[in-house]
N, C-alpha and C positions, 0 to 999 in steps of 0.2 A: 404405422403400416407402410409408411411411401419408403421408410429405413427401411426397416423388413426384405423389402420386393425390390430394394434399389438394382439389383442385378438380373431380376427374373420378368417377372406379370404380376400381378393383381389385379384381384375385383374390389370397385368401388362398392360403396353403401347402397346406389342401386343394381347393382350385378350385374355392370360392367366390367369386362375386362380389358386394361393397359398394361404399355410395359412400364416397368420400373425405370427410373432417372437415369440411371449410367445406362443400361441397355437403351433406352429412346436415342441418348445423346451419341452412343457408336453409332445404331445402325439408321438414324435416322438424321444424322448430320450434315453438314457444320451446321454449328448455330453462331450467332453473336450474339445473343443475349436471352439469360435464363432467369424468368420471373417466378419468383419462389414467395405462394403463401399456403404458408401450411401451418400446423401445430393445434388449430382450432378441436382436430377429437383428442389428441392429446390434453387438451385441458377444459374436455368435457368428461371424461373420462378420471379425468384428478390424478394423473401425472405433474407430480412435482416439479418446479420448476428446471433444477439442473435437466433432468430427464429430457423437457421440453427443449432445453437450449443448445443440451448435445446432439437432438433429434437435427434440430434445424443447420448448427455447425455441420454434422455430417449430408447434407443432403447441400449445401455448398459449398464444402469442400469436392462432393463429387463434380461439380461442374470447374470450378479451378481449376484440379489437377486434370482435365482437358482442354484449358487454354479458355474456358468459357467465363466470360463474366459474368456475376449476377445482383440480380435486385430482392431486396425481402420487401414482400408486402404483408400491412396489418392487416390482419381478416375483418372481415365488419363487424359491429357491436351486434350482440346477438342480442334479439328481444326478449324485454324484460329486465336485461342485464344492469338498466339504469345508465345504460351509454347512448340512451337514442340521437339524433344530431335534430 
């Protein structure tokens, strides 16, 4: 989804509406640093892994190629999943 809308708005799962990643980071910039964790409906949903890894390559690539560095963060173990800490 966050691919999708990279350029436009979306609504969240609760029916919130943001802007997409490149749109935020033009008109709502500079930044120095873009914390990026995502992927998690992606592999709720059972998107295969490349799928997931192109999703994520593209949504930091958007921040690169405007000078922004970024961090991936892992999502938290979802319950049940048998990852509790």
């Amino acid at each position: 989804e966050m691919v999708t809308a990279i350029d436009g708005s979306m609504i969240d799962v609760i029916g919130l509406q943001g802007k997409g990643l490149a749109r935020a980071l033009q008109e709502d910039g500079p930044f120095d640093l873009v914390l990026i964790m995502a992927g998690t409906n992606d592999m709720a949903c059972g998107s295969g892994q490349d799928c997931l890894l192109l999703n994520l390559y593209r949504l930091h690539s958007v921040c690169h190629g405007r000078g922004v560095p970024t961090v991936a963060l892992a999502p938290p173990a979802a319950p049940g999943s048998g990852m509790e800490r």
